[in-house]
C-alpha positions as CSV (number, residue, x, y, z in Angstrom):
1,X,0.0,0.0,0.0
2,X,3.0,2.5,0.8
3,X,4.2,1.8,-2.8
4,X,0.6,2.4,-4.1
5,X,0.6,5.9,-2.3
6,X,4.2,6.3,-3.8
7,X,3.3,5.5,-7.4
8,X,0.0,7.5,-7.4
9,X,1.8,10.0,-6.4
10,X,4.9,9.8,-9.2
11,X,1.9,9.6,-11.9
12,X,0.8,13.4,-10.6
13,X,4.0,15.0,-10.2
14,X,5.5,13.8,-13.6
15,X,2.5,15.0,-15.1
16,X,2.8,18.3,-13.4
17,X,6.2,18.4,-14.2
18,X,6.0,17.7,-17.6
19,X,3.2,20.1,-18.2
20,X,5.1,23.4,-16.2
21,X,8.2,22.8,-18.9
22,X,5.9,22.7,-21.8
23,X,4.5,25.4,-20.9
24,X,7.6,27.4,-20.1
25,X,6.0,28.3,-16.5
26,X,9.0,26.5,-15.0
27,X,11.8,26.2,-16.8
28,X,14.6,25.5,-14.1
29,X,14.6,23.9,-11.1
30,X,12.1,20.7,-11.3
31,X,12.3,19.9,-7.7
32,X,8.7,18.4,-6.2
33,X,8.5,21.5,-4.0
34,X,8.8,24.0,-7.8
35,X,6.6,22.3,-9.7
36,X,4.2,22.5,-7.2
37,X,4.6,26.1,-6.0
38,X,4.7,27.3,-9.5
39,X,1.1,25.5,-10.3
40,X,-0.1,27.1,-6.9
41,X,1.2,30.4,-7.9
42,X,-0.7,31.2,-10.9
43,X,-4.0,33.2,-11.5
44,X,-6.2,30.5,-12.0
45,X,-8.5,28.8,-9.6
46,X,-7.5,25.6,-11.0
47,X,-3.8,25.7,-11.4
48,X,-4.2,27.0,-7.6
49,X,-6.2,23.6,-6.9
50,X,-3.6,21.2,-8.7
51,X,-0.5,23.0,-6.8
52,X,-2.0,22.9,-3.6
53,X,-3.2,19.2,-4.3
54,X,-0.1,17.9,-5.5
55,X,1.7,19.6,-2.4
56,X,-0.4,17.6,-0.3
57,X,-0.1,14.6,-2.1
58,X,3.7,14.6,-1.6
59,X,3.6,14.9,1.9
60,X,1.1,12.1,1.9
61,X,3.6,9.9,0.1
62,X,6.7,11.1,2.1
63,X,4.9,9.7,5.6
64,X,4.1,6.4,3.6
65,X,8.2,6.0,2.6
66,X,9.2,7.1,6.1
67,X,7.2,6.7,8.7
68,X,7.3,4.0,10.8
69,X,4.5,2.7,11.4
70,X,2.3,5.0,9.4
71,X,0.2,6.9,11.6
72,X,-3.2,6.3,10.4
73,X,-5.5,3.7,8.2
74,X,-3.2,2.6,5.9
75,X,-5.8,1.4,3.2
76,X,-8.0,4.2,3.4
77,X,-5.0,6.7,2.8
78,X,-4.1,4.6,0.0
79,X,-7.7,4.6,-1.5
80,X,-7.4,8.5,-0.6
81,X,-3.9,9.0,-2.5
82,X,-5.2,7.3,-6.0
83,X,-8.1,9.3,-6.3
84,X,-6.5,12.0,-5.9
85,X,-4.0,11.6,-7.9
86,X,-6.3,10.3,-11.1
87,X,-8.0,13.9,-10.4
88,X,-4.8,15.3,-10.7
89,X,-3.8,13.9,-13.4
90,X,-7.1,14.4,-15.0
91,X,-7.1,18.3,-14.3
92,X,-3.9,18.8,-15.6
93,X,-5.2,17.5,-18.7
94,X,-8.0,19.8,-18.8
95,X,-5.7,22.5,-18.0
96,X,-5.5,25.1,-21.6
């Protein structure tokens, strides 16, 4: 399940990252924490959503690699973490 959150959360980020250097909104730097704040940092509400959302997604993903135990229901934040990430991934799609 840790892998799960892991993965879900790779298939956002890439996305994100891929989609800031196409669009030449970030073209340095394509650390987690960049491509995230850059989304969060534009005008609209849903670039604001997907930065903010991803953010939290990584942190999400960081306590499933590192924490020992994980604090919390496992399998529900792994339910949680795929969803969120297909919206994600789905929003950045959408995005113009």
């Amino acid at each position: 399940m840790r892998t799960a959150i892991s993965r879900a959360y790779y298939a956002a980020y890439h996305s994100a990252a891929h989609f800031v250097r196409w669009q030449g909104i970030l073209t340095t730097g394509q650390s987690h924490w960049a491509v995230w704040r850059a989304l969060s940092k534009r005008l609209s509400i849903e670039h604001v959503w997907i930065g903010r959302s991803g953010d939290e997604l990584k942190r999400l993903r960081v306590r499933a690699e590192y924490s020992l135990p994980f604090l919390g229901d496992l399998p529900l934040a792994t339910e949680d973490a795929i969803t969120q990430a297909r919206s994600l991934v789905e929003a950045i799609r959408r995005l113009p």
